[in-house]
HTML snippet that shows the backbone in 3Dmol.js (N, CA, C, O; Angstrom):
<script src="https://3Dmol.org/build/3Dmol-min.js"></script>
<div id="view" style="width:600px;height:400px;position:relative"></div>
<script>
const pdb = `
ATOM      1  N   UNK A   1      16.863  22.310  -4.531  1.00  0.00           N
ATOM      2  CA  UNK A   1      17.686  23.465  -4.233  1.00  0.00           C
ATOM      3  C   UNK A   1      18.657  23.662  -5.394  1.00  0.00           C
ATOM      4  O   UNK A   1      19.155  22.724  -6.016  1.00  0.00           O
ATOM      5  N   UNK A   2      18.871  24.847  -5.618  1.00  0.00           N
ATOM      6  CA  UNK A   2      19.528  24.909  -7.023  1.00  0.00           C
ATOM      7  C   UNK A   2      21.393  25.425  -6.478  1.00  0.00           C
ATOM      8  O   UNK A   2      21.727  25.902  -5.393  1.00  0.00           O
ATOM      9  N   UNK A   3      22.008  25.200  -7.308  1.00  0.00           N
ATOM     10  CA  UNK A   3      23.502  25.185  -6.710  1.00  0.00           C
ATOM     11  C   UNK A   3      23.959  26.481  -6.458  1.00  0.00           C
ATOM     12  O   UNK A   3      25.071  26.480  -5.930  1.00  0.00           O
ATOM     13  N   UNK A   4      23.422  27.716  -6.679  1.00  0.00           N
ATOM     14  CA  UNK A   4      23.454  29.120  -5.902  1.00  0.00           C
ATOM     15  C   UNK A   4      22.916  29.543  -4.982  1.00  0.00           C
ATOM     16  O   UNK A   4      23.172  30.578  -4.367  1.00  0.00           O
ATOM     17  N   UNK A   5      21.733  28.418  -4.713  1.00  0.00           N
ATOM     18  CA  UNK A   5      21.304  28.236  -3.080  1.00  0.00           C
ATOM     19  C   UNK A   5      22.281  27.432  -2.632  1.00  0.00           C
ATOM     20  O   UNK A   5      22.699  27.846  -1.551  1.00  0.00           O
ATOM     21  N   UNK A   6      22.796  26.508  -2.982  1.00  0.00           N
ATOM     22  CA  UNK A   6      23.655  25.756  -2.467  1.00  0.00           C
ATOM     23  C   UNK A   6      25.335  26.524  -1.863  1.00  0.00           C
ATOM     24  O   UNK A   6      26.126  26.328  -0.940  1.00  0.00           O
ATOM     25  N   UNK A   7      25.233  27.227  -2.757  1.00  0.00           N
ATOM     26  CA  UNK A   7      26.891  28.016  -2.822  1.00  0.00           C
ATOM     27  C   UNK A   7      27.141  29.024  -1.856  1.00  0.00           C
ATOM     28  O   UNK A   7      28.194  29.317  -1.291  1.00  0.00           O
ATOM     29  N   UNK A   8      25.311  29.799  -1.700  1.00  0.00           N
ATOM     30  CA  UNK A   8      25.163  30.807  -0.549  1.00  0.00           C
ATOM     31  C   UNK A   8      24.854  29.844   0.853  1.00  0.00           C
ATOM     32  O   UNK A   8      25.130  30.362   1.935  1.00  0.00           O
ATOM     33  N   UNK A   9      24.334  28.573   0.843  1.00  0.00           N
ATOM     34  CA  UNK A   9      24.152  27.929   2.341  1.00  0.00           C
ATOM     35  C   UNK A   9      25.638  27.153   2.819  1.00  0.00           C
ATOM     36  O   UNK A   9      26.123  26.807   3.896  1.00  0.00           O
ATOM     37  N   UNK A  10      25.934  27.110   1.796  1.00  0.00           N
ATOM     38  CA  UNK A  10      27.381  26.034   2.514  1.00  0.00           C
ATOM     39  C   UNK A  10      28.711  26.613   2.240  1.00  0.00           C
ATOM     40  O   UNK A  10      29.720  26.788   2.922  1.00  0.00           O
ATOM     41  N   UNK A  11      28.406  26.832   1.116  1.00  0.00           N
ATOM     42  CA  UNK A  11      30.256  27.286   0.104  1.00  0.00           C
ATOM     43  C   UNK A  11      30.253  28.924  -0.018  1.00  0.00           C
ATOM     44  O   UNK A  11      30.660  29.258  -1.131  1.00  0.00           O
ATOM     45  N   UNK A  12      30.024  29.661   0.535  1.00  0.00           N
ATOM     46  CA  UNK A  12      29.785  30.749   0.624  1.00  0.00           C
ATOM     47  C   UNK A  12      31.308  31.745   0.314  1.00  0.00           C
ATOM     48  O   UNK A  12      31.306  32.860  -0.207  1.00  0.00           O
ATOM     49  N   UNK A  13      32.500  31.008   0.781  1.00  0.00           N
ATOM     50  CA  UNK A  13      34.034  31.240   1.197  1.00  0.00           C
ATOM     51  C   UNK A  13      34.425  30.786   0.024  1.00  0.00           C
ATOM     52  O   UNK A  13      35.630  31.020  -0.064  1.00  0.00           O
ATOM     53  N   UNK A  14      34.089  30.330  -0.795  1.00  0.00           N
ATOM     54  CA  UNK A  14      34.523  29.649  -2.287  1.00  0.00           C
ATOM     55  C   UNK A  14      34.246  30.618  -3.321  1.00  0.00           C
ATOM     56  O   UNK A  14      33.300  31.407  -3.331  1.00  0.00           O
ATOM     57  N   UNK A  15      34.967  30.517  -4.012  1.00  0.00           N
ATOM     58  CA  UNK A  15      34.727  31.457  -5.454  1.00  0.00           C
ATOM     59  C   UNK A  15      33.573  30.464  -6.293  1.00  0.00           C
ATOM     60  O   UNK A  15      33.479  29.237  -6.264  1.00  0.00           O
ATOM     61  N   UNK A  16      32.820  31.370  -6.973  1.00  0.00           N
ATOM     62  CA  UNK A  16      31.878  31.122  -7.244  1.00  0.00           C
ATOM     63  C   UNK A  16      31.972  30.072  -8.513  1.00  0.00           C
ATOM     64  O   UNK A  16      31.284  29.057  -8.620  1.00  0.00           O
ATOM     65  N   UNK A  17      32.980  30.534  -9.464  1.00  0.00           N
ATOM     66  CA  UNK A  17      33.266  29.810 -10.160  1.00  0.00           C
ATOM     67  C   UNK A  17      34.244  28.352  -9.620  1.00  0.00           C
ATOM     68  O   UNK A  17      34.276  27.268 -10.203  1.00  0.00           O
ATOM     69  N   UNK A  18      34.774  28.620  -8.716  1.00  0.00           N
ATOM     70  CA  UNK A  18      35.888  27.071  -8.160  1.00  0.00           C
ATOM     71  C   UNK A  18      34.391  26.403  -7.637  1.00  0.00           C
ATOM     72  O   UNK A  18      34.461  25.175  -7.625  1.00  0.00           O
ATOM     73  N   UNK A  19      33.369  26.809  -7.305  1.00  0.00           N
ATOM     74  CA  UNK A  19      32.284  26.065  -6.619  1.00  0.00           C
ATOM     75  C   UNK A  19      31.754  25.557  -8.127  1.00  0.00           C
ATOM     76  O   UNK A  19      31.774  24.326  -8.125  1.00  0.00           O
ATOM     77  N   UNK A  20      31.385  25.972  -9.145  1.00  0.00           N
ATOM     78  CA  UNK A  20      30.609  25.183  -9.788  1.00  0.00           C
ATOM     79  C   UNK A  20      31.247  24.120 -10.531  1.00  0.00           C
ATOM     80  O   UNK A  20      30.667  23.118 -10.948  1.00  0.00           O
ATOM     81  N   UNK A  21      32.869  24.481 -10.720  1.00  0.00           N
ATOM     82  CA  UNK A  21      33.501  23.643 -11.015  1.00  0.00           C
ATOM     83  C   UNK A  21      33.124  21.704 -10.220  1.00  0.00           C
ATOM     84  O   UNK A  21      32.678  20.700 -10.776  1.00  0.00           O
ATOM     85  N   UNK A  22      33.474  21.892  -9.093  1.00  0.00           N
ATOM     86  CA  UNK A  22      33.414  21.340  -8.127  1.00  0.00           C
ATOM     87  C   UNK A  22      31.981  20.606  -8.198  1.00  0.00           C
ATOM     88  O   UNK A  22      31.856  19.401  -8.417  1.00  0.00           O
ATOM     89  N   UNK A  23      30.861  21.549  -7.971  1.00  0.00           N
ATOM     90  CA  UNK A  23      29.811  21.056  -7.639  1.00  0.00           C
ATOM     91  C   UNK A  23      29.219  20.210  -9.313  1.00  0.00           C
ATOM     92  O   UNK A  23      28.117  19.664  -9.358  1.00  0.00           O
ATOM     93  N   UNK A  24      30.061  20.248 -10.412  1.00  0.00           N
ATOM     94  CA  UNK A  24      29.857  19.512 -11.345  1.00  0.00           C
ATOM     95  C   UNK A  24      30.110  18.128 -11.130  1.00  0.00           C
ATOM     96  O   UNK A  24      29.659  17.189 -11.786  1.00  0.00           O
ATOM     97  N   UNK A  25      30.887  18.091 -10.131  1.00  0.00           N
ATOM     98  CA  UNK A  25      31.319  16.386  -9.819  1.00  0.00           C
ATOM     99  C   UNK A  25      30.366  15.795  -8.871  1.00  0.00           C
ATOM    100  O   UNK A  25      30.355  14.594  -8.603  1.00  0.00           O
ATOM    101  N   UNK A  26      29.459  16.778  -8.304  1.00  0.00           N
ATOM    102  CA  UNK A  26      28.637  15.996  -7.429  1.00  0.00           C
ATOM    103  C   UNK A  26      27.022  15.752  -7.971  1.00  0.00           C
ATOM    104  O   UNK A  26      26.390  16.287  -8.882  1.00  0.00           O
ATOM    105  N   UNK A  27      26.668  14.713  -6.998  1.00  0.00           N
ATOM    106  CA  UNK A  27      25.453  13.918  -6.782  1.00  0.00           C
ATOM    107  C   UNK A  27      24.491  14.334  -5.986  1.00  0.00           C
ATOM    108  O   UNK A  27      24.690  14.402  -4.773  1.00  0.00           O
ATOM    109  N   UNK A  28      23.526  14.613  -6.437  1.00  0.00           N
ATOM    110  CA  UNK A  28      22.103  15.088  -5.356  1.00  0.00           C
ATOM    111  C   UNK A  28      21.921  13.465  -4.348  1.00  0.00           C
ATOM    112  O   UNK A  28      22.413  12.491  -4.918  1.00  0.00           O
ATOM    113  N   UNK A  29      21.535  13.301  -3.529  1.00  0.00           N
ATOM    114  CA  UNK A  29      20.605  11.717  -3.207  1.00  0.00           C
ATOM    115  C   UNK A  29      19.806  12.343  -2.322  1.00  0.00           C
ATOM    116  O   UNK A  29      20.347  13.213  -1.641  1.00  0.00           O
ATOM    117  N   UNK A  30      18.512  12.102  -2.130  1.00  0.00           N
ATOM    118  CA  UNK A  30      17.368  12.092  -0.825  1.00  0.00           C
ATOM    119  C   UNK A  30      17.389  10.886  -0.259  1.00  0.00           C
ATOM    120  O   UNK A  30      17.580   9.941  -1.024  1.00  0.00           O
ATOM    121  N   UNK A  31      17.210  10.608   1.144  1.00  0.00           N
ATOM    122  CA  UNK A  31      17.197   9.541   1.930  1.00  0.00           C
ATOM    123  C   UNK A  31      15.685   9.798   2.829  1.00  0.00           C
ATOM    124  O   UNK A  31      15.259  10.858   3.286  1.00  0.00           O
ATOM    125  N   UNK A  32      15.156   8.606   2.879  1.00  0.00           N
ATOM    126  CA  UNK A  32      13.960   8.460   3.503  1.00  0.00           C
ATOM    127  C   UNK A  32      14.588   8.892   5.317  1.00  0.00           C
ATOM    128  O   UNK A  32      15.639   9.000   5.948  1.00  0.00           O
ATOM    129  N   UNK A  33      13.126   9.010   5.491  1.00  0.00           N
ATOM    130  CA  UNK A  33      13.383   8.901   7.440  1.00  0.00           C
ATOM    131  C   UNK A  33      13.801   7.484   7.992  1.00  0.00           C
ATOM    132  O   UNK A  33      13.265   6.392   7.798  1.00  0.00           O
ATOM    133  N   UNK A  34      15.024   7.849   8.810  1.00  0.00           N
ATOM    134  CA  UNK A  34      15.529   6.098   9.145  1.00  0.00           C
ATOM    135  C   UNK A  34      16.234   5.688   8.406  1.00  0.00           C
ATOM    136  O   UNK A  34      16.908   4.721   8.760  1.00  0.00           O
ATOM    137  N   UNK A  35      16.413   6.261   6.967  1.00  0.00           N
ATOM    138  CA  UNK A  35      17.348   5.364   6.410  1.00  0.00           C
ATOM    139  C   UNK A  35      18.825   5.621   6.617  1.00  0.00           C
ATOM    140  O   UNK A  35      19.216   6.778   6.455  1.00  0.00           O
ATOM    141  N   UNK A  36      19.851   4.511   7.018  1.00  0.00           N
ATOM    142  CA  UNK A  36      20.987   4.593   7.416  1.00  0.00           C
ATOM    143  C   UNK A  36      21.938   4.977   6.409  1.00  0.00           C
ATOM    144  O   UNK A  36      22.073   4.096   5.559  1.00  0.00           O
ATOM    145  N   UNK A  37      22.753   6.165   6.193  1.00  0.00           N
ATOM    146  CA  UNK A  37      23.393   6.635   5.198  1.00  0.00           C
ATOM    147  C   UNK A  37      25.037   5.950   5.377  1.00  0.00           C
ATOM    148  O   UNK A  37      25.748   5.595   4.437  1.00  0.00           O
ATOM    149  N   UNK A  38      25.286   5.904   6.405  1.00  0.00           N
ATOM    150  CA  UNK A  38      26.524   5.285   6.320  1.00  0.00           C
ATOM    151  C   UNK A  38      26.744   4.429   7.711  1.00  0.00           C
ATOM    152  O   UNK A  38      26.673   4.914   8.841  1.00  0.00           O
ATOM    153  N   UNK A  39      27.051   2.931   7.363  1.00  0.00           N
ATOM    154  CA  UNK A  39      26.861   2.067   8.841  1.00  0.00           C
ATOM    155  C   UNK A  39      28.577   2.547   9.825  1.00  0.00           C
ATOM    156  O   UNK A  39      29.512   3.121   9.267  1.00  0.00           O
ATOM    157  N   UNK A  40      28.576   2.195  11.058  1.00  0.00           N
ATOM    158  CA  UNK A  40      30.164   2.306  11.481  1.00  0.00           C
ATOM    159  C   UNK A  40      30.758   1.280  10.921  1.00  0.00           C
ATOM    160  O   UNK A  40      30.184   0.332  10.386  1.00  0.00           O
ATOM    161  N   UNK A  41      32.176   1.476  11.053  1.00  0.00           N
ATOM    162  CA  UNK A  41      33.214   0.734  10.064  1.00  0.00           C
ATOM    163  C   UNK A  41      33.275   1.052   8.548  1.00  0.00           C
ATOM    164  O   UNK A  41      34.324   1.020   7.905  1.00  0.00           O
ATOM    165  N   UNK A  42      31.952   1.391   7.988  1.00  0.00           N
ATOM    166  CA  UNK A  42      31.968   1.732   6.159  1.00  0.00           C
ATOM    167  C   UNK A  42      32.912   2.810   6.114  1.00  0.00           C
ATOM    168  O   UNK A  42      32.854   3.741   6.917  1.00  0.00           O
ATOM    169  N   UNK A  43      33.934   2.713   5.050  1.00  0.00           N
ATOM    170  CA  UNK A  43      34.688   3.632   4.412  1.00  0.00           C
ATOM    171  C   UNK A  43      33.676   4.881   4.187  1.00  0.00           C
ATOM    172  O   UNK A  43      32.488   4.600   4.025  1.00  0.00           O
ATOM    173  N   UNK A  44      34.041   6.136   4.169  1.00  0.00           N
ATOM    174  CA  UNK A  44      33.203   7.189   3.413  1.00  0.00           C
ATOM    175  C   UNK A  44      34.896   8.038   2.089  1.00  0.00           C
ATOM    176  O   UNK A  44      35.998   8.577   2.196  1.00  0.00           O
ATOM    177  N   UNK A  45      33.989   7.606   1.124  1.00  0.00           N
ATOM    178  CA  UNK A  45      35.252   7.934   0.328  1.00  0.00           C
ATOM    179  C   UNK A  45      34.302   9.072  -0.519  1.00  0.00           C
ATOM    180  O   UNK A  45      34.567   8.921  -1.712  1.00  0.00           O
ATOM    181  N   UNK A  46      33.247  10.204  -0.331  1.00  0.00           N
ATOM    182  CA  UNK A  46      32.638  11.069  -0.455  1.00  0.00           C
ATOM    183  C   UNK A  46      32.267  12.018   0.344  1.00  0.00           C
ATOM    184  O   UNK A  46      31.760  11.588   1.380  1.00  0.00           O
ATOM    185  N   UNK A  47      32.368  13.920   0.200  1.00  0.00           N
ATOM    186  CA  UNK A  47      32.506  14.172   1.100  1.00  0.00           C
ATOM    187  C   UNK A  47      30.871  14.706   0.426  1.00  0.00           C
ATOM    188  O   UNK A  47      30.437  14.776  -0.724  1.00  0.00           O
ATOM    189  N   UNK A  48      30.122  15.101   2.147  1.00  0.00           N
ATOM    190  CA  UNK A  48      28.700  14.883   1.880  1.00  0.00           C
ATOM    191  C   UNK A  48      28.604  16.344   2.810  1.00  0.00           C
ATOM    192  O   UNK A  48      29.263  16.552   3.828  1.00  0.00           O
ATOM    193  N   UNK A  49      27.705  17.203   2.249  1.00  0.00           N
ATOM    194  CA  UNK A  49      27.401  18.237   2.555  1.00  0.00           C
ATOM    195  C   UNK A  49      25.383  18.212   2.909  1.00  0.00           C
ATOM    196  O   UNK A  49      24.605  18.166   1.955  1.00  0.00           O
ATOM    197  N   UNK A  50      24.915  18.249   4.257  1.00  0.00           N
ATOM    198  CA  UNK A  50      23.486  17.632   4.248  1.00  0.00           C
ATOM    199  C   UNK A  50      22.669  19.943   3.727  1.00  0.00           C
ATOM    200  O   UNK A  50      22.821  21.118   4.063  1.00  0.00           O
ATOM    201  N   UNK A  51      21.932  19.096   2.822  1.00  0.00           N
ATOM    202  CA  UNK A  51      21.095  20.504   2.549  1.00  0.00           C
ATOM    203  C   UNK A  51      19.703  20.778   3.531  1.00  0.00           C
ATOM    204  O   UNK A  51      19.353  21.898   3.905  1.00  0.00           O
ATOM    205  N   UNK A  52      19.280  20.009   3.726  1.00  0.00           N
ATOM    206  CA  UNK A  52      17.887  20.027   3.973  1.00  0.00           C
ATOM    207  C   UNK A  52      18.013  18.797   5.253  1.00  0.00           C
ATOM    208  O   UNK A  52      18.864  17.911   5.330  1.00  0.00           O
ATOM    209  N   UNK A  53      16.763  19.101   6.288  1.00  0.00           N
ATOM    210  CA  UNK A  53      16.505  17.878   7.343  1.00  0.00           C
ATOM    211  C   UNK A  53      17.237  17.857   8.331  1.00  0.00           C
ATOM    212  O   UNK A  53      17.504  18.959   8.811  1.00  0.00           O
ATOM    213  N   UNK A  54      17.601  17.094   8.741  1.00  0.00           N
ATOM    214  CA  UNK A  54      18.679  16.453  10.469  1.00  0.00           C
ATOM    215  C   UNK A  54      18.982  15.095   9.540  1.00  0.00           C
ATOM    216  O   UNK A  54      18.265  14.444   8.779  1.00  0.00           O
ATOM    217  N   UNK A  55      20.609  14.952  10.025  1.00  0.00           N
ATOM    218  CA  UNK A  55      21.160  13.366  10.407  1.00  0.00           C
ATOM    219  C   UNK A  55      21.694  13.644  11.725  1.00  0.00           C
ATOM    220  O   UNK A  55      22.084  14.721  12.177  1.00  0.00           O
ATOM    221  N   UNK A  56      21.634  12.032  12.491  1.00  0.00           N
ATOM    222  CA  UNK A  56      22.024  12.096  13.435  1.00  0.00           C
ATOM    223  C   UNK A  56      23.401  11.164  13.170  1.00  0.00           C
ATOM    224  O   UNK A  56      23.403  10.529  12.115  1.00  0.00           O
ATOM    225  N   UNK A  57      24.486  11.047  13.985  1.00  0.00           N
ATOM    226  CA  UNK A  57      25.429  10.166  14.104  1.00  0.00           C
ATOM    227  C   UNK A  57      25.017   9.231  15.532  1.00  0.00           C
ATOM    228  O   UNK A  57      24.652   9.677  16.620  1.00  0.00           O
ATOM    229  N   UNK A  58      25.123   8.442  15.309  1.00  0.00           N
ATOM    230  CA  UNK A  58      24.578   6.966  16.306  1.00  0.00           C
ATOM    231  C   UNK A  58      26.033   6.235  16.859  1.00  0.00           C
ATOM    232  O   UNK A  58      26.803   5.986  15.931  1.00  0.00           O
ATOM    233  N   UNK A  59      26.372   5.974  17.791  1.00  0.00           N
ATOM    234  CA  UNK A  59      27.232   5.401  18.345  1.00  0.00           C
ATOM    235  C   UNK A  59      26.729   4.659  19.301  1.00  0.00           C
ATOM    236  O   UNK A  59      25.938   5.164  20.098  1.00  0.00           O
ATOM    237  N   UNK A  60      27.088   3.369  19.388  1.00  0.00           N
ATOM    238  CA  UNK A  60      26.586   2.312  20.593  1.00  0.00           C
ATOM    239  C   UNK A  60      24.548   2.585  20.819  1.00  0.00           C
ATOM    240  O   UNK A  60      23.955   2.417  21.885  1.00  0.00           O
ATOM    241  N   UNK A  61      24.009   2.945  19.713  1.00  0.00           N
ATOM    242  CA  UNK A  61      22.767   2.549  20.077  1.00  0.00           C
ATOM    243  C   UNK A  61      22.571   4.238  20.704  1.00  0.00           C
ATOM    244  O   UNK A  61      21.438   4.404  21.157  1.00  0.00           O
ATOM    245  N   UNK A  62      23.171   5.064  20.767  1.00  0.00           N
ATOM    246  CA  UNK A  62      22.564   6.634  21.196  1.00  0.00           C
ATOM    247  C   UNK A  62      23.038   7.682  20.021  1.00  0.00           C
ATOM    248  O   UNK A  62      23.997   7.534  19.263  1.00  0.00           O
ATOM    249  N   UNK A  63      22.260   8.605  20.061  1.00  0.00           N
ATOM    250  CA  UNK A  63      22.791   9.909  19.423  1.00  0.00           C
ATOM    251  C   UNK A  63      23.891  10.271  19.928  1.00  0.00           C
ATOM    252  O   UNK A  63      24.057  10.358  21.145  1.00  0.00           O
ATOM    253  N   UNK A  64      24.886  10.557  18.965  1.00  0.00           N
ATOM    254  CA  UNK A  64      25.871  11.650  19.296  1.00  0.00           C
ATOM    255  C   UNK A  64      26.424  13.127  19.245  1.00  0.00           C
ATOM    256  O   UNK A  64      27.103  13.891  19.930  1.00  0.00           O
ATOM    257  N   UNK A  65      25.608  13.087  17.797  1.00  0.00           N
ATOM    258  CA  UNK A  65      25.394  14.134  17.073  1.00  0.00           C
ATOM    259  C   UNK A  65      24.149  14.682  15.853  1.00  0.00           C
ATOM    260  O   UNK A  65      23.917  14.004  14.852  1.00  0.00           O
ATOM    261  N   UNK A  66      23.781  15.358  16.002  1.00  0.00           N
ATOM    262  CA  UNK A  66      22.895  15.388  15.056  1.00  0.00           C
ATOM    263  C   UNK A  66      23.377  16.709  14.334  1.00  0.00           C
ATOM    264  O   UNK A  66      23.559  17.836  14.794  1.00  0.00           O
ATOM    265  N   UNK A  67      23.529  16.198  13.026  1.00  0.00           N
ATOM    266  CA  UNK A  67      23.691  17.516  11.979  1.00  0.00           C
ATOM    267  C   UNK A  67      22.782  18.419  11.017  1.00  0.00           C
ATOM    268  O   UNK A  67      22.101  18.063  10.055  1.00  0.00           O
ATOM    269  N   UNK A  68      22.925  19.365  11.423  1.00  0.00           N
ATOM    270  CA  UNK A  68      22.282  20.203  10.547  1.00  0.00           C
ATOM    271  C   UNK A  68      22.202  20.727   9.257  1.00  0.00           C
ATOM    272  O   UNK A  68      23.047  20.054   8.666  1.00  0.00           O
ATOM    273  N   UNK A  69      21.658  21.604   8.332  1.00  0.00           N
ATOM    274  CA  UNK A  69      21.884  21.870   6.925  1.00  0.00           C
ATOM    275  C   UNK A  69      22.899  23.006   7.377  1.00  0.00           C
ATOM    276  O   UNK A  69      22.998  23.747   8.355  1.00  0.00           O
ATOM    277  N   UNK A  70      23.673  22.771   6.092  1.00  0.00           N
ATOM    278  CA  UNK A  70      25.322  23.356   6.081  1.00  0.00           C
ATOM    279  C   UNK A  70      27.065  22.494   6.774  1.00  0.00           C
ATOM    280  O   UNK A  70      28.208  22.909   6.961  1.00  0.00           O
ATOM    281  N   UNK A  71      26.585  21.596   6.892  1.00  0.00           N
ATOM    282  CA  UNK A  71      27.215  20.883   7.853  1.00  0.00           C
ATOM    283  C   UNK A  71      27.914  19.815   7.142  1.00  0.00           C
ATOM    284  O   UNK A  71      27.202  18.960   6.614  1.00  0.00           O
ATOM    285  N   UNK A  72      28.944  19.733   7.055  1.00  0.00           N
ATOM    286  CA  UNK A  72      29.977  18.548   6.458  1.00  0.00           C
ATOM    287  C   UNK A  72      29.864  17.418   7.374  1.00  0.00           C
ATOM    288  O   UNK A  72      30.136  17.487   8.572  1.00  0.00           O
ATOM    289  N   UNK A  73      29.407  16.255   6.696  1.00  0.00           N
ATOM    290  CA  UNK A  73      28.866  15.094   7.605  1.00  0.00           C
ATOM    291  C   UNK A  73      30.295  14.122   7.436  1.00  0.00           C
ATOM    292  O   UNK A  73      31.111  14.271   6.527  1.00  0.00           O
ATOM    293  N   UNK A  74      30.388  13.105   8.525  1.00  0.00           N
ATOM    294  CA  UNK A  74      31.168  12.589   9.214  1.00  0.00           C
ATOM    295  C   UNK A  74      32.952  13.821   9.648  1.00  0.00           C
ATOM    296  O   UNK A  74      33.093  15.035   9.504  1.00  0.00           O
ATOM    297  N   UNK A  75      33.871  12.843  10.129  1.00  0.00           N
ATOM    298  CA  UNK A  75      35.010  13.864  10.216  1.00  0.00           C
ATOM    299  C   UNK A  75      36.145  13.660   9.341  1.00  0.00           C
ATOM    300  O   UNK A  75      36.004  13.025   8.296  1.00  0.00           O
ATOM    301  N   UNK A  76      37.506  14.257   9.763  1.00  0.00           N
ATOM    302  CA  UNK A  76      38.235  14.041   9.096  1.00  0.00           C
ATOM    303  C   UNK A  76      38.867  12.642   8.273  1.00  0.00           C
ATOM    304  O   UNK A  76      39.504  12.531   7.226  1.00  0.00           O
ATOM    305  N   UNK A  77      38.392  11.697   9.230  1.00  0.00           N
ATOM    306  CA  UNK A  77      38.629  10.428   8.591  1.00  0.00           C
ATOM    307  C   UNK A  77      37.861   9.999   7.935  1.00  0.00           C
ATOM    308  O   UNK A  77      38.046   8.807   7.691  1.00  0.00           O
ATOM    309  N   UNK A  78      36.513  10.698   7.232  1.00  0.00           N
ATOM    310  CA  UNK A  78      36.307  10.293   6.300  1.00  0.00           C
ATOM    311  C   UNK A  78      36.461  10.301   5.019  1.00  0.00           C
ATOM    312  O   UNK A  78      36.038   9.581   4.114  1.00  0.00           O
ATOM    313  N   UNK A  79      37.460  11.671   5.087  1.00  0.00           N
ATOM    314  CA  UNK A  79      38.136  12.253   3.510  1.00  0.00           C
ATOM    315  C   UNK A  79      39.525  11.765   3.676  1.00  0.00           C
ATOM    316  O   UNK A  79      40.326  12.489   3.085  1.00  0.00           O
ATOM    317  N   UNK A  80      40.137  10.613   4.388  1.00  0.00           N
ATOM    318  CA  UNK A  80      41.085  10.312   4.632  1.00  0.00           C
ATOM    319  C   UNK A  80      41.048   8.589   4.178  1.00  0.00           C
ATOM    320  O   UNK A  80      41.922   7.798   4.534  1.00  0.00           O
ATOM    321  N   UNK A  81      40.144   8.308   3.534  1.00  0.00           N
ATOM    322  CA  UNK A  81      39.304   6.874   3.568  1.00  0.00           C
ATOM    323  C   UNK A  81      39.795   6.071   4.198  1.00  0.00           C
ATOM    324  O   UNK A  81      40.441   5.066   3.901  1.00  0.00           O
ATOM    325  N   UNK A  82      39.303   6.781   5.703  1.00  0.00           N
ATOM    326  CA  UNK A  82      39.003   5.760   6.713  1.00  0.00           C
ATOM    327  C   UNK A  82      37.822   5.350   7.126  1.00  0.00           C
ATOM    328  O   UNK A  82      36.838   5.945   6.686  1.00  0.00           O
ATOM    329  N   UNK A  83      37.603   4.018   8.255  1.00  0.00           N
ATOM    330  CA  UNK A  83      36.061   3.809   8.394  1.00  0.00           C
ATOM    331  C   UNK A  83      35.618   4.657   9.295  1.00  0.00           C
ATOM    332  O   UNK A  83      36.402   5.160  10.099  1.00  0.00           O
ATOM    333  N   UNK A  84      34.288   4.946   9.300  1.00  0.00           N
ATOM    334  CA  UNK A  84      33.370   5.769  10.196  1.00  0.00           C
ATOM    335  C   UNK A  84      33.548   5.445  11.774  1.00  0.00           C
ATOM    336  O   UNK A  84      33.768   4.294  12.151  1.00  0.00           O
ATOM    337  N   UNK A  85      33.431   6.623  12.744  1.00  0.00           N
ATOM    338  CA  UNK A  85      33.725   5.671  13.715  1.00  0.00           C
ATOM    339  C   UNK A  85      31.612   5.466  14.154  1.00  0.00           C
ATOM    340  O   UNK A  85      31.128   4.713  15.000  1.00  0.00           O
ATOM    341  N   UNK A  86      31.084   6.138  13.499  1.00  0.00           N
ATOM    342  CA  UNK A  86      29.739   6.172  13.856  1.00  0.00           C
ATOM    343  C   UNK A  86      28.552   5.628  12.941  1.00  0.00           C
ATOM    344  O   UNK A  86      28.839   5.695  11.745  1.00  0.00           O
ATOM    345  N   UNK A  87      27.369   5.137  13.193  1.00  0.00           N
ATOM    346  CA  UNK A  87      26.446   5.354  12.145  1.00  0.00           C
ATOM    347  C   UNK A  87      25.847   6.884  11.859  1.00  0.00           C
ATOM    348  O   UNK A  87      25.657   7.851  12.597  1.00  0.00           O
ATOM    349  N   UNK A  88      25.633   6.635  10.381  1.00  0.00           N
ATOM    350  CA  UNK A  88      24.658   8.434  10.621  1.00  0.00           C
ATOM    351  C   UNK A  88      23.455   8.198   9.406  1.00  0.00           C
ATOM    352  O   UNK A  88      23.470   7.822   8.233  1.00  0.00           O
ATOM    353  N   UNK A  89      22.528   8.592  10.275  1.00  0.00           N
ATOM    354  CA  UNK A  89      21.047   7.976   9.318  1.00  0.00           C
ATOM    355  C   UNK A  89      20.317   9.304   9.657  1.00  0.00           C
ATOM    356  O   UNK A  89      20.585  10.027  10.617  1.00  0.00           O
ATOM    357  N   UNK A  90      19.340   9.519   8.710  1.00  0.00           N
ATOM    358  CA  UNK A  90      18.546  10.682   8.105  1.00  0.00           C
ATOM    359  C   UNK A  90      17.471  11.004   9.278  1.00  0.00           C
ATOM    360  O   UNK A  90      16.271  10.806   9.091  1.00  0.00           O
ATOM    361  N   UNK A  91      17.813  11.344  10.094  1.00  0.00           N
ATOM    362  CA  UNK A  91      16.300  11.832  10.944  1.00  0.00           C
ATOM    363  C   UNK A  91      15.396  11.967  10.506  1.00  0.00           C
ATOM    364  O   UNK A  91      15.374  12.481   9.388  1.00  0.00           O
ATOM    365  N   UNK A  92      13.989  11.521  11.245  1.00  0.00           N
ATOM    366  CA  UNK A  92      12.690  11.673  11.147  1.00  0.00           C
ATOM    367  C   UNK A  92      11.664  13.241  11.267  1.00  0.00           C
ATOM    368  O   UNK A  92      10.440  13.188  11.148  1.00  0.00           O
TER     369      UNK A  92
END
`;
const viewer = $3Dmol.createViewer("view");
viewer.addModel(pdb, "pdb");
viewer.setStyle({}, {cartoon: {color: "spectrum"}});
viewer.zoomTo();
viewer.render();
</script>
């Protein structure tokens, strides 16, 4: 996905130029199915915007949430570097 697809699915409310600024500091990653992106308790000291797929957030062994593309993953405490209160791994 190229970062003007990116700017029209998520950052849309951003100036176009404050977005590429921005999106110069970030990191693409793909995660397999199942793979756990952030365990509970891990700090998230990155804020993660999912493009593509489902994550779910896992608490006590159930779904809690599952996020969609456009969706700022974990909450406020994670741009607060605090720990997660959930797991959240890449749906299948």
């Amino acid at each position: 996905m190229g970062l003007l697809a990116l700017h029209r699915l998520a950052f849309a409310s951003v100036d176009k130029r404050d977005f590429l600024k921005m999106a110069s500091l970030a990191r693409w990653v793909d995660f397999s199915p199942g793979e756990v992106i952030v365990k509970k308790g891990q700090q998230i000291s990155d804020a993660m915007v999912l493009i593509s797929g489902e994550i779910e957030a896992v608490l006590g062994g159930k779904t809690v949430l599952a996020y969609r593309p456009r969706q700022l993953i974990g909450n406020v405490s994670a741009y607060s570097c605090l720990a997660s209160p959930a797991e959240h791994s890449e749906g299948g």
